[in-house]
C-alpha positions as a Markdown table, in Angstrom:
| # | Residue | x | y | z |
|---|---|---|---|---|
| 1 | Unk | 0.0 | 0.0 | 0.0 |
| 2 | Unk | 1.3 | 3.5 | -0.8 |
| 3 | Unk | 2.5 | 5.6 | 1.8 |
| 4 | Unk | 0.9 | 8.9 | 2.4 |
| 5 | Unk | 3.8 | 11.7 | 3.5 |
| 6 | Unk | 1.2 | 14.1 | 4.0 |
| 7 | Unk | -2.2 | 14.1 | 6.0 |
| 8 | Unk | -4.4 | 17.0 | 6.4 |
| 9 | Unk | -3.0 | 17.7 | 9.9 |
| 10 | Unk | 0.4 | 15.1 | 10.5 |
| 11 | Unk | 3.5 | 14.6 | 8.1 |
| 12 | Unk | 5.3 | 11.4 | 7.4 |
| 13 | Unk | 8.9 | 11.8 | 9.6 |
| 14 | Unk | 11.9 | 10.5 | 7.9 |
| 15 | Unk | 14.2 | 8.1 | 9.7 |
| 16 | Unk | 16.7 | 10.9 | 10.2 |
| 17 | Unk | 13.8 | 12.4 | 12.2 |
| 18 | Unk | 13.2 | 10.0 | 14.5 |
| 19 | Unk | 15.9 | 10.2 | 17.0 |
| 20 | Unk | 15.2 | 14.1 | 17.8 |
| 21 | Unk | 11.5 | 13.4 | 17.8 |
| 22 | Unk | 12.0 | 10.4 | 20.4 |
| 23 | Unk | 14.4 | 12.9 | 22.6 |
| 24 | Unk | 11.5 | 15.6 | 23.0 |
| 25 | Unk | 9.3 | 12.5 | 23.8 |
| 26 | Unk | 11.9 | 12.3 | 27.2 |
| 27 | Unk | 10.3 | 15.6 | 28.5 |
| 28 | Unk | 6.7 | 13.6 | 28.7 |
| 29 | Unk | 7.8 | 10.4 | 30.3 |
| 30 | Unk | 6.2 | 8.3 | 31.8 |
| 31 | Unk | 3.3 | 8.9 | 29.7 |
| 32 | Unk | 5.2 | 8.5 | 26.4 |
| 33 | Unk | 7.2 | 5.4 | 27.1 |
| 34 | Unk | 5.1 | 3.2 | 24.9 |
| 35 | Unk | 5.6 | 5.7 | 22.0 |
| 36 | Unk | 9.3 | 6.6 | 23.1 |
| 37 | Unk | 10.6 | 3.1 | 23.4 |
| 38 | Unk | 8.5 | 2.0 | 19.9 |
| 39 | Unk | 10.9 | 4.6 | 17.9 |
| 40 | Unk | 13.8 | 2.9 | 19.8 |
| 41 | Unk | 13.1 | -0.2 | 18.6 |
| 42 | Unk | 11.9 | 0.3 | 15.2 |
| 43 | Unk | 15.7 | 2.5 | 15.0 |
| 44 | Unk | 17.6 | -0.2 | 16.8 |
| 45 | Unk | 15.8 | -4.2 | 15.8 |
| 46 | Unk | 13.5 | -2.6 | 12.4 |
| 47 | Unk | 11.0 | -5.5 | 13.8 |
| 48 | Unk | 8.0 | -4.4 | 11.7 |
| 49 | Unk | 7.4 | -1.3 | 9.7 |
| 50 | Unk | 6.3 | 1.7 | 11.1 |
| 51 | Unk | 5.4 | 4.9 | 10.1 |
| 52 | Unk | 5.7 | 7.3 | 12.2 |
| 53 | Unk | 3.6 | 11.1 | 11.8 |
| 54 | Unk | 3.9 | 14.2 | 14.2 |
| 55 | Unk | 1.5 | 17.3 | 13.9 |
| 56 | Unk | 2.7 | 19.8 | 11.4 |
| 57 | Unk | 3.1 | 22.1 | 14.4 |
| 58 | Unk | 5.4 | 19.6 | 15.9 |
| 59 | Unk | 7.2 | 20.3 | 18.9 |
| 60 | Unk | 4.9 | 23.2 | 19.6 |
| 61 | Unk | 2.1 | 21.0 | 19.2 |
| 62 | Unk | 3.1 | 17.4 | 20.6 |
| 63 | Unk | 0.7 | 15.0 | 19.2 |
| 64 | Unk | 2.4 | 11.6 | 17.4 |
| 65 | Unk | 0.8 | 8.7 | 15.8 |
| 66 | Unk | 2.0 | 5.5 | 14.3 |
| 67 | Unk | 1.0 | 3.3 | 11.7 |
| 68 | Unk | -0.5 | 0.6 | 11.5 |
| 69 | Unk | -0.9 | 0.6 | 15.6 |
| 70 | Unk | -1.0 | -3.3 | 15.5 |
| 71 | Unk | 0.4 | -5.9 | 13.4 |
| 72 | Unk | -3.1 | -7.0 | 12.7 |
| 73 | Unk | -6.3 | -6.4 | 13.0 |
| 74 | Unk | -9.7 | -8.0 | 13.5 |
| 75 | Unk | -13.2 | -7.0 | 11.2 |
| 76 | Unk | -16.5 | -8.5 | 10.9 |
| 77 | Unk | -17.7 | -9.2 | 7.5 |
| 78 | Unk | -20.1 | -11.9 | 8.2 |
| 79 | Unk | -21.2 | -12.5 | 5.1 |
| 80 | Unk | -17.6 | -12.6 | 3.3 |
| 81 | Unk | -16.7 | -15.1 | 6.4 |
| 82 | Unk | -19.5 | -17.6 | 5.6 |
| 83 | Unk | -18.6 | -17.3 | 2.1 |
| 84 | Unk | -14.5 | -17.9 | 2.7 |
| 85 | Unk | -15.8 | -21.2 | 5.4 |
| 86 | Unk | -18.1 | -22.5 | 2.6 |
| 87 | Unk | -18.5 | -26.1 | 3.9 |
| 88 | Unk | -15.3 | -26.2 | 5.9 |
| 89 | Unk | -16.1 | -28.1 | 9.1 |
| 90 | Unk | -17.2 | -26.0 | 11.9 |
| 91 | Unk | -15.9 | -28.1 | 14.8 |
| 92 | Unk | -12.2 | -26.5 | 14.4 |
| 93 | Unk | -11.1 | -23.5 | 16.7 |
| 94 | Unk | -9.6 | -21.8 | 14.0 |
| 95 | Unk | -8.8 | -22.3 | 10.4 |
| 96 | Unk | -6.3 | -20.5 | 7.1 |
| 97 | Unk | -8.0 | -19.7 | 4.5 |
| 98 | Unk | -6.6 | -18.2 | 1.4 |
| 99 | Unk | -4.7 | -15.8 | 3.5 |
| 100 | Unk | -7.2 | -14.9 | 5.8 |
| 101 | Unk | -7.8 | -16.8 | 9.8 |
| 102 | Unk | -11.5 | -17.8 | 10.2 |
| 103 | Unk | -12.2 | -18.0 | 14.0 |
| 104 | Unk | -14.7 | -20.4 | 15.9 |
| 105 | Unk | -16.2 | -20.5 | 19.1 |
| 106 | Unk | -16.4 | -23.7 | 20.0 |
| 107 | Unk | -18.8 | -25.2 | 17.0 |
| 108 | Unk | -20.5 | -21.8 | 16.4 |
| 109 | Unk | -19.0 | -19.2 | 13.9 |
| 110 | Unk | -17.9 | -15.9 | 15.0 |
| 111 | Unk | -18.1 | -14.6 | 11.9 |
| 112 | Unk | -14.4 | -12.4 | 12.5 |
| 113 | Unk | -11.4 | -12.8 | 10.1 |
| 114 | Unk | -7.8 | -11.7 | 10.4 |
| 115 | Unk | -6.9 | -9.3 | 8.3 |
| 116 | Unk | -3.2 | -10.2 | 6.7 |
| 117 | Unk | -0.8 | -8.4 | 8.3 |
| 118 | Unk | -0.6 | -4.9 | 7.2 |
| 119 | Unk | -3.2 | -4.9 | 4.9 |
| 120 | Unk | -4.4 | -2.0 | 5.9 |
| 121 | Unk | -1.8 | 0.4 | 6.9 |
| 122 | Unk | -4.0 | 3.2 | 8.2 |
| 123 | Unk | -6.7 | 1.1 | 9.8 |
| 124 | Unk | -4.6 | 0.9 | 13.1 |
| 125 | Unk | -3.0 | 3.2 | 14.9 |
| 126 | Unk | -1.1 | 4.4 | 18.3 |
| 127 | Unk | -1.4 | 8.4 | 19.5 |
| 128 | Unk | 0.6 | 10.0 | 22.1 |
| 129 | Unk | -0.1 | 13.2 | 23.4 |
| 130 | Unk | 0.6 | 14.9 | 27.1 |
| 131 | Unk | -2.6 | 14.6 | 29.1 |
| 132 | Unk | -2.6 | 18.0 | 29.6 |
| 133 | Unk | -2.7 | 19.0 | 25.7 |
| 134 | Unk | -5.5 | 16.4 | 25.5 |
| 135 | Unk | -7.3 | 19.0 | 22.9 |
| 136 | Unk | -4.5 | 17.9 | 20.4 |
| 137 | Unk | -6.6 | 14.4 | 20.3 |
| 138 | Unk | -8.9 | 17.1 | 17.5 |
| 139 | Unk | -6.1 | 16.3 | 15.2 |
| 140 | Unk | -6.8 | 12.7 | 14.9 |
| 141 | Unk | -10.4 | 12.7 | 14.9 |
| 142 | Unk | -10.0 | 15.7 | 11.6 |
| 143 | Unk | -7.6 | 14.1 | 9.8 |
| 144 | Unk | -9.5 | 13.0 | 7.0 |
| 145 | Unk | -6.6 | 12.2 | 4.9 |
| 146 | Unk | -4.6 | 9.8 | 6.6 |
| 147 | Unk | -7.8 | 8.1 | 8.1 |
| 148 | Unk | -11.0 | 7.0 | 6.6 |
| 149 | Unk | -13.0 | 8.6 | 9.4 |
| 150 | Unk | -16.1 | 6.5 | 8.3 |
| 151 | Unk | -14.4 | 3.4 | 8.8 |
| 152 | Unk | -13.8 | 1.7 | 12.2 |
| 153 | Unk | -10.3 | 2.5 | 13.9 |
| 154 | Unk | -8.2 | -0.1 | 15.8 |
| 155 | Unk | -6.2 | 1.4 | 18.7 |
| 156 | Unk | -3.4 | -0.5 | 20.2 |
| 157 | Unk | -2.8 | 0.4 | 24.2 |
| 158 | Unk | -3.1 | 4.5 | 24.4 |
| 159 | Unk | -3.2 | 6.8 | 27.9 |
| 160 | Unk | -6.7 | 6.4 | 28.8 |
| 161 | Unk | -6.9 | 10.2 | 29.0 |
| 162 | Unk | -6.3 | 9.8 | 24.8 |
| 163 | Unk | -9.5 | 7.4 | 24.8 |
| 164 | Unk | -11.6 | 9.5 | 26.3 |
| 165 | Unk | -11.3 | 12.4 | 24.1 |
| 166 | Unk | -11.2 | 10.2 | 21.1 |
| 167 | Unk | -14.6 | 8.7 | 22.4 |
| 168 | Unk | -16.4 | 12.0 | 21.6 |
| 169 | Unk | -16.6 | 11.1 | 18.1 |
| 170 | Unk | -16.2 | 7.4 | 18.3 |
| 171 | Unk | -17.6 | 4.7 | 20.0 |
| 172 | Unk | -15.1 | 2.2 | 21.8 |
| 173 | Unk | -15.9 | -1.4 | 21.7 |
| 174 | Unk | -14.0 | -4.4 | 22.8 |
| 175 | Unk | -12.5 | -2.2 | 25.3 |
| 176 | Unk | -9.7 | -3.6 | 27.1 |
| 177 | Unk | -7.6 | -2.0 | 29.9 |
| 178 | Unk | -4.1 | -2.2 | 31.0 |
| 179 | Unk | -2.1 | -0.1 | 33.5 |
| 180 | Unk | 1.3 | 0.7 | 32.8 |
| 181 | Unk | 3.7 | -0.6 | 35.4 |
| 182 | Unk | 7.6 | 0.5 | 35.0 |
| 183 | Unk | 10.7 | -0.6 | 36.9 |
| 184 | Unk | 13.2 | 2.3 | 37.5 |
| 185 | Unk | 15.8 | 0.3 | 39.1 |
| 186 | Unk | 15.8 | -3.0 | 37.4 |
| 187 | Unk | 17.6 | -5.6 | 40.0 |
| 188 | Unk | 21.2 | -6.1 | 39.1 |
| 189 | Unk | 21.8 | -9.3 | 40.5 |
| 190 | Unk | 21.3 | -12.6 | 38.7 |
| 191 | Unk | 19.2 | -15.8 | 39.3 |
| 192 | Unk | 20.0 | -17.1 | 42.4 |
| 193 | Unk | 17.8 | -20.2 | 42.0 |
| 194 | Unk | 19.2 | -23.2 | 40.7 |
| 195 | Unk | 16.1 | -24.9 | 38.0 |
| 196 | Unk | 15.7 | -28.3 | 38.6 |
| 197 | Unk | 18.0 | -30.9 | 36.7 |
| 198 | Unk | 14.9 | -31.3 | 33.9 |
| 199 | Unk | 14.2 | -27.9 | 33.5 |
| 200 | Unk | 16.2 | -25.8 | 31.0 |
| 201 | Unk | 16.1 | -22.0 | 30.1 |
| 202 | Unk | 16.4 | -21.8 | 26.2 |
| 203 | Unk | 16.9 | -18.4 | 24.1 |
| 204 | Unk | 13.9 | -18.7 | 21.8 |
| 205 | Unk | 13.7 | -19.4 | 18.6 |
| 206 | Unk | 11.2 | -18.6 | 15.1 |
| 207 | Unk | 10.2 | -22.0 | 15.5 |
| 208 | Unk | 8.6 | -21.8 | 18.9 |
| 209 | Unk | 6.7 | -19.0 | 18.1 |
| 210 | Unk | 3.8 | -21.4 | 16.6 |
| 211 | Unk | 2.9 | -22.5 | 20.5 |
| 212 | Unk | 3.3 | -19.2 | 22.0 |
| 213 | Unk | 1.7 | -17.1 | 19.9 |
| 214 | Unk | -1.5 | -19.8 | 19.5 |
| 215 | Unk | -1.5 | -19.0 | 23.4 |
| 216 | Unk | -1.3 | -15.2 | 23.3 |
| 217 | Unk | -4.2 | -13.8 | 24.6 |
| 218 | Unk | -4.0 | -10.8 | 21.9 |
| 219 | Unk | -3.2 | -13.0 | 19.1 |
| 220 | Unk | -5.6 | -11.1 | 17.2 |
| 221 | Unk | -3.9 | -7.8 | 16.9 |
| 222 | Unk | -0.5 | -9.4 | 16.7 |
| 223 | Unk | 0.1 | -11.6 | 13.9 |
| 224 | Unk | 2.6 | -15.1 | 14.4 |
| 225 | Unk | 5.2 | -13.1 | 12.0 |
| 226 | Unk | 5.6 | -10.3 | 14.0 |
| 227 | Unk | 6.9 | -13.0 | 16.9 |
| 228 | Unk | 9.7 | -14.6 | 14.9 |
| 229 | Unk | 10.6 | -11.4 | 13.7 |
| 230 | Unk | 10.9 | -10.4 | 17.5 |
| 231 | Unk | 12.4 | -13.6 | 19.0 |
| 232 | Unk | 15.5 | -13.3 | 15.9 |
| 233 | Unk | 16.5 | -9.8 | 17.1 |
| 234 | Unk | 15.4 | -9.2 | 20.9 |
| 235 | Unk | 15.7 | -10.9 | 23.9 |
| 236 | Unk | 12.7 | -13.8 | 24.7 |
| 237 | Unk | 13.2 | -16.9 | 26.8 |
| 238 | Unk | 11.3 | -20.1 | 27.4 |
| 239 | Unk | 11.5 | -22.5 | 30.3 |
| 240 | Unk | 11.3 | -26.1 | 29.2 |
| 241 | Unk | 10.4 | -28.8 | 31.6 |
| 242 | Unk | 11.2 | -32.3 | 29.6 |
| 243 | Unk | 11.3 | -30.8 | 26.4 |
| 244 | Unk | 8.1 | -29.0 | 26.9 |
| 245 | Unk | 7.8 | -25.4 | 26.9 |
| 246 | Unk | 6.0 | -24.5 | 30.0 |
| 247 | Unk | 6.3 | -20.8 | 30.3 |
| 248 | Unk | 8.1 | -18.0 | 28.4 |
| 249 | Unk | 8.5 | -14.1 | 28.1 |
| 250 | Unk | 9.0 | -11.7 | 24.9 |
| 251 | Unk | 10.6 | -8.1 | 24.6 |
| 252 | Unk | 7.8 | -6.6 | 22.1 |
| 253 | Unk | 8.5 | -4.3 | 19.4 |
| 254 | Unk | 7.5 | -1.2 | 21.4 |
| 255 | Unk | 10.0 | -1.9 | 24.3 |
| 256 | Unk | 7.6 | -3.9 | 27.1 |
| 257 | Unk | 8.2 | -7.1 | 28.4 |
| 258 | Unk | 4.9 | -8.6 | 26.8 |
| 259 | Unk | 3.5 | -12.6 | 26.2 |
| 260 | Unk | 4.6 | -13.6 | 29.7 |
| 261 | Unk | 2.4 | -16.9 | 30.0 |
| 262 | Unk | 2.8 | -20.0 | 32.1 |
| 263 | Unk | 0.9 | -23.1 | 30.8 |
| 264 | Unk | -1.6 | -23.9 | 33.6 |
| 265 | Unk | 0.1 | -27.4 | 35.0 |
| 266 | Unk | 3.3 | -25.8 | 35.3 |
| 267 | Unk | 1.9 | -23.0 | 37.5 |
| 268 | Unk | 2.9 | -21.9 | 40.9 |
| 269 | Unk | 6.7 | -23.0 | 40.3 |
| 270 | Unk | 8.6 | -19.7 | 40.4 |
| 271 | Unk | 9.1 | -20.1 | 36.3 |
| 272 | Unk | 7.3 | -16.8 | 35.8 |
| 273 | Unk | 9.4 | -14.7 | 38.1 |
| 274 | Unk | 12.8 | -16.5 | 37.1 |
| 275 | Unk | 12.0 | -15.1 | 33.2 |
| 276 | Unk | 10.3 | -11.8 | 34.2 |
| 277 | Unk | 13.6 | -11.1 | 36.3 |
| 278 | Unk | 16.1 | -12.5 | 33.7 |
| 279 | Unk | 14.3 | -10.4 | 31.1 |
| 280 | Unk | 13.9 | -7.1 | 33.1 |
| 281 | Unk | 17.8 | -7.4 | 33.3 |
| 282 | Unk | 18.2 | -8.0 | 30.4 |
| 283 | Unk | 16.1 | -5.3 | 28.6 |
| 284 | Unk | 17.7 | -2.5 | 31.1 |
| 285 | Unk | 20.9 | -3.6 | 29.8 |
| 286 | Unk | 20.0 | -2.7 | 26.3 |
| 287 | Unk | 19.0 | 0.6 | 27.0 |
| 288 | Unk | 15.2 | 0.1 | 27.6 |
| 289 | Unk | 13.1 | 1.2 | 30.7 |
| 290 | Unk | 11.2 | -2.0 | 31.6 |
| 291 | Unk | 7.5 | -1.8 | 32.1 |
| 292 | Unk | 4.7 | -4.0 | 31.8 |
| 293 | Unk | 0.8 | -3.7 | 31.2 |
| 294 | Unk | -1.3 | -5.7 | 33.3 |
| 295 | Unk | -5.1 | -6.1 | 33.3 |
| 296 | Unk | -6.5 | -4.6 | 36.4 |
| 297 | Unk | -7.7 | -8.0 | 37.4 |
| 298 | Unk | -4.5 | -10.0 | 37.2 |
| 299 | Unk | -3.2 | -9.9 | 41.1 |
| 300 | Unk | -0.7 | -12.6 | 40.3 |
| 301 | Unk | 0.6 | -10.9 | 37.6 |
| 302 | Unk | 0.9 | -7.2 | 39.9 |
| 303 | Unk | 2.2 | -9.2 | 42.7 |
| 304 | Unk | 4.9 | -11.0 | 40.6 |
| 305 | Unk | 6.3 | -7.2 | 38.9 |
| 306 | Unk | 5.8 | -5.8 | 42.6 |
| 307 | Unk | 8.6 | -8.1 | 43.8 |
| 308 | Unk | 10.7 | -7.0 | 41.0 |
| 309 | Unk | 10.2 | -2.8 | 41.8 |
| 310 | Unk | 7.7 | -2.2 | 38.9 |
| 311 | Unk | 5.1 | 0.3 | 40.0 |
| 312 | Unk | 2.1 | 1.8 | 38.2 |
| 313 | Unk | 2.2 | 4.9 | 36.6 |
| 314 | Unk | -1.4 | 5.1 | 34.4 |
| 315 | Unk | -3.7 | 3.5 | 32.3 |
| 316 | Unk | -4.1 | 2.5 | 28.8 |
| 317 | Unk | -6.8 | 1.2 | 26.8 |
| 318 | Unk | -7.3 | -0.7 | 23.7 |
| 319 | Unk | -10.5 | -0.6 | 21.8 |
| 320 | Unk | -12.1 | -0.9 | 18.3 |
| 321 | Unk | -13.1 | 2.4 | 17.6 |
| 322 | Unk | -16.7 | 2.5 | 15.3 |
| 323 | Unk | -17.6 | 6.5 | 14.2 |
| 324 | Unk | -20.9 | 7.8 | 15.4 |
C-alpha cells in the first residue's frame, strides 16, 4: 500500500527524524514510554514497519501517531466469512484460508477474520499526546486524509486520557484495559535459583513462536510473523520442563516485556518470576526502561512485577473504535 507523506493535519517523519522526535518525547515520560521506546526499537531491531507522523506544528504541538498501531487487526464481514468457510467443518477453533484466519467459538462461527498483516496500513494506529494537551486528540479525529473517518479505527494500548477524548466522536468497543507498570531500578543481580536438573532456560527461537503465539491472549492484533521477527532480534526466553515449553516471556516491538504466560500445570513454580527477572535485566541492559501492562484484574501478575520494583504509573486502553 502506498504511503501517504502528508495528511491533512500530520506529516510522514523520515528516519533521520526519528531520533530528535524520540528525545522531545523524554520531556513527557512516563506517559510516552510506549511511543518513546517503539521509535527505539523500530531505530535499533527494524521488527515491523512503522510509520511514524507528528502534527505539522510539531514540537509546539506534541501530538504523534503510528502506523499501523498493531500488526493485525480483527473486522467482521459476516457474510464474506460464511462465504471464505463455505462447507469447511465448523468443529475447528480456528482455520487459514486463502490468506485470511477464520475464527470459531467452539462449533459456532464468529463470523471475524484476520486481516493479513498490514493490509491496511492506516486502519490501526497508536497516539501519544501529554494529558494536559489532550485537545490535540482534534487532530486525529479531523484528519480525514490519513484516516477513513467513516471506517472503524483499531487502537493498540493509548493513555486512557487519549481514549476518552477520542470517544467524543467514536464509539469504543472491545475495550480492554491495562495499567502501565515500569521498573526504575531493574535488579542487578542474577538468578539465584538453581532450576531443577529437567528444566532448562532456552533463548527462543522462530520455531517456537507457533505454541506461544497460538497461546497469546492478543493474538488477534498481533500476527505469528511479527513473533519470529521479534524472537530473531530481541531478547525472549522459554522454560522447558522435559522438552516441553512451560512458560516463556518476549521483549515486544514497542519496548515492554509482553506474552509472559505459564501453561496452567506448570503454574505456581517460580518459572514466571525466574524469566520476568532474567528479562527485566536483560532489557535494562540494552537501553530500555522495563515496564509492563497488566489487566486490572491480574493480582498474580501485579504481585509478581511488585517483587521486582515495577510500580504503576497510568492506564491505557485498547479498543475498536466505530464512528458515530
Amino acid at each position: 500500500m502506498e504511503i501517504v507523506p502528508e495528511g491533512k493535519n500530520f506529516r510522514l517523519l523520515s528516519e533521520d527524524e526519528l531520533p530528535a522526535v524520540a528525545e522531545i518525547l523524554e520531556q513527557y515520560m512516563p506517559e510516552s514510554l510506549k511511543f518513546h521506546q517503539t521509535i527505539k526499537t523500530y531505530l535499533n531491531n527494524r521488527v515491523w514497519d512503522f510509520n511514524f507522523y507528528v502534527a505539522k506544528t510539531w514540537p509546539e504541538d506534541p501530538i504523534c501517531v503510528h502506523f499501523p498501531g498493531c500488526t493485525s487487526t480483527l473486522r467482521g464481514f459476516e457474510s464474506t466469512t460464511s462465504r471464505i468457510v463455505g462447507s469447511q467443518p465448523r468443529s475447528a477453533s480456528q482455520l487459514d484460508v486463502a490468506g485470511w484466519r477464520v475464527v470459531f467459538s467452539g462449533r459456532a462461527l464468529r463470523h471475524y477474520v484476520f486481516i493479513k498483516p498490514n493490509s491496511h496500513i492506516y486502519e490501526s494506529v497508536t497516539v501519544f499526546c501529554p494529558s494536559k494537551r489532550i485537545e490535540l486528540v482534534d487532530l486525529v479525529t479531523t484528519e480525514d486524509l490519513l484516516l477513513d473517518l467513516a471506517q472503524p479505527l483499531y487502537l493498540n494500548f493509548t493513555h486512557e486520557a487519549i481514549v476518552d477524548r477520542l470517544e467524543k466522536h467514536y464509539e469504543a468497543h472491545d475495550k480492554i484495559t491495562g495499567d502501565v507498570y515500569v521498573c526504575e531500578e531493574p535488579p542487578t543481580e542474577t538468578n539465584t535459583e538453581e532450576l531443577p536438573p529437567d528444566v532448562e532456560l532456552v533463548r527462543l527461537q522462530p520455531e517456537h513462536m507457533k505454541a506461544v503465539h497460538d497461546l497469546y491472549p492478543a493474538s488477534d492484533i498481533e500476527c505469528r510473523e511479527v513473533f519470529e521477527k521479534l524472537v530473531a532480534e530481541l531478547p525472549a526466553y522459554g522454560i522447558f520442563v522435559e522438552g516441553q515449553l512451560a512458560a516463556w516471556m518476549v521483549q515486544s516491538y514497542y519496548g515492554a516485556m509482553f506474552s509472559m504466560q505459564t501453561r496452567p500445570e506448570y503454574r505456581r513454580k517460580g518459572y514466571g518470576l525466574y524469566l520476568a527477572r532474567k528479562l527485566t535485566r536483560e532489557v535494562a541492559a540494552r537501553g530500555y526502561r522495563p515496564f509492563v501492562v497488566i489487566r486490572p484484574e491480574n493480582d498474580a501478575s501485579r504481585s509478581l512485577y511488585a517483587k521486582l520494583g515495577f510500580e504503576r504509573r497510568f492506564r491505557t486502553v485498547r479498543a475498536v473504535l466505530r464512528p458515530r
